[in-house]
C-alpha positions in Angstrom: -1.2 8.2 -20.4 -1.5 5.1 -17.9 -1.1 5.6 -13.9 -0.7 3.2 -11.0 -0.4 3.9 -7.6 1.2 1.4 -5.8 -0.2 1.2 -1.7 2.3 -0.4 0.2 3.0 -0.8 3.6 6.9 -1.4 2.9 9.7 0.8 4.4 11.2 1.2 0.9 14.6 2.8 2.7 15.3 -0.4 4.3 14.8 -2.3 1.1 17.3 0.2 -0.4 19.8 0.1 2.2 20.1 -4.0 1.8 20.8 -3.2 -1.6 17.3 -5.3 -3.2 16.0 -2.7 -6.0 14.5 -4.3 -8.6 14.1 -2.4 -11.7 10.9 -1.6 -13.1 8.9 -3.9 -9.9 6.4 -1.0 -9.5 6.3 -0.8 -13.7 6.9 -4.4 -15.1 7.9 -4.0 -19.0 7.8 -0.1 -18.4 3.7 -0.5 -19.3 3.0 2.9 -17.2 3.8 6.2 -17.7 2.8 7.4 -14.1 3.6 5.5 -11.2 2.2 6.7 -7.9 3.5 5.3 -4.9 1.9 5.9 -1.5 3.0 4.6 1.6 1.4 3.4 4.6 4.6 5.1 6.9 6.7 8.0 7.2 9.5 6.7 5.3 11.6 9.1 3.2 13.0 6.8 0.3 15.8 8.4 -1.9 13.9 9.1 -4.9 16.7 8.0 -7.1 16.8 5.0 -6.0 12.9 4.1 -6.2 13.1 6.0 -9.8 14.8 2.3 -10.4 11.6 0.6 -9.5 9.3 2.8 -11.7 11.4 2.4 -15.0 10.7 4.9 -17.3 7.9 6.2 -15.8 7.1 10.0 -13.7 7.3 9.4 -10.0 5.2 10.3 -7.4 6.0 9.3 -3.7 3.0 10.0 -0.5 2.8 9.0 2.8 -0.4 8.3 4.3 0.7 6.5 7.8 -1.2 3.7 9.7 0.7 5.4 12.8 1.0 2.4 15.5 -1.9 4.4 17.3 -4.4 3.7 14.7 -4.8 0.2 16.1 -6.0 1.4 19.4 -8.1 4.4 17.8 -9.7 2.5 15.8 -10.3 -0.4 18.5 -8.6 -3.2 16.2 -9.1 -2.0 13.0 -12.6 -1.4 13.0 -13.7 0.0 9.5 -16.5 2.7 11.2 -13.1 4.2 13.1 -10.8 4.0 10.2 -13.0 6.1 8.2 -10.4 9.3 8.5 -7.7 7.4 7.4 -9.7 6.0 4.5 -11.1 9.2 3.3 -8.0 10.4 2.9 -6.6 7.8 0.7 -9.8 8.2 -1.7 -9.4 11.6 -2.0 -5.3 11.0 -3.0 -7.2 8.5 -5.5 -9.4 10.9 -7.3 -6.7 13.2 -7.4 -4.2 10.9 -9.2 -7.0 9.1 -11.2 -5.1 6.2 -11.8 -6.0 3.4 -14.1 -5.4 0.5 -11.3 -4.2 0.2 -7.9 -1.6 -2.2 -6.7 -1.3 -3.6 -3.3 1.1 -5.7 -1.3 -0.5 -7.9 1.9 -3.4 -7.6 2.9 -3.5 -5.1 5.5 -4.7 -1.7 5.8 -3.4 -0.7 2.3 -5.3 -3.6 0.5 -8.3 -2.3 2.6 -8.2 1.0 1.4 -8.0 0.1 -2.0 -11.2 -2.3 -1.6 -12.7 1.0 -0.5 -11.5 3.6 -3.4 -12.7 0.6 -5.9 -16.4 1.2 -3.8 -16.0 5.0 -4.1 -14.5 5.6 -7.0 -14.4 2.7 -9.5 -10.9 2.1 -9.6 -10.1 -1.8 -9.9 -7.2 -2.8 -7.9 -5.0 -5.6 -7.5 -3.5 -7.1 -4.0 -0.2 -9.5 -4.4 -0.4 -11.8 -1.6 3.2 -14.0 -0.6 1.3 -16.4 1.9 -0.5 -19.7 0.9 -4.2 -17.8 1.5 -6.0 -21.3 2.5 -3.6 -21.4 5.4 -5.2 -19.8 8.5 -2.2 -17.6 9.8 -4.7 -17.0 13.5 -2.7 -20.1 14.9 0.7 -18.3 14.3 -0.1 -15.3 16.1 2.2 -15.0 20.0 0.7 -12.4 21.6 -3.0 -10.9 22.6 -2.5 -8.2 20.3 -1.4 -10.2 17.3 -4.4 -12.4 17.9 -6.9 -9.5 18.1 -5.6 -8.2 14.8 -6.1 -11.9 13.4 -9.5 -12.4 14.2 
């Protein structure tokens, strides 16, 4: 039996409601026979739907939130002041026990997996859709987009 779980920041609802499901994204080739996805928000996807995205595989949806708060908590993302957050995403990790871990952007979610691969041993993956020699600091319009970029 192979598991993924799949951190994401993505509001999967709003990717249902403009109708862009792709079948099998979170299992290419139907390779996994668990897919756990976890997501970084409070969204409340219609199962059915995401079923779509996991192929043939059992589905498993969590929420772990990086409520908006976090950001000033944690003074800007600081990794000593995130450790809550992150605890609680290694201890979903030894509870599923999956095989890899998946990540979209590099933001908190591809953070936490950095950290369950230093706790636990998991390897994980991150799927970037930026050019990642371009230094996105120049882009950012407003003081706390450019705290968040530096």
């Amino acid at each position: 039996m192979s598991k993924i779980m799949v951190i994401i920041p993505d509001v999967l609802s709003s990717i249902i409601n403009k109708g862009e499901v792709t079948e099998r994204y979170y299992n290419p080739g139907n390779y996994f026979s668990e897919v756990h996805i976890v997501l970084t928000n409070n969204d409340c996807p219609n199962i059915n739907e995401v079923q779509k995205m996991a192929g043939n595989a059992k589905l498993f949806i969590y929420n772990l939130p990086d409520a908006k708060i976090m950001f000033f908590l944690s003074l800007g993302w600081r990794p000593l002041l995130l450790k809550w957050w992150l605890n609680k995403a290694i201890e979903l990790a030894k509870q599923i026990q999956p095989d890899i871990i998946r990540c979209h952007a590099a933001q908190l979610n591809s953070f936490a997996a950095a950290k369950i691969k230093k706790e636990l041993g998991i390897p994980y993956v991150v799927s970037l859709h930026i050019n990642p020699d371009e230094d996105v600091r120049g882009r950012a319009d407003s003081f706390i987009k450019k705290i968040v970029s530096y």
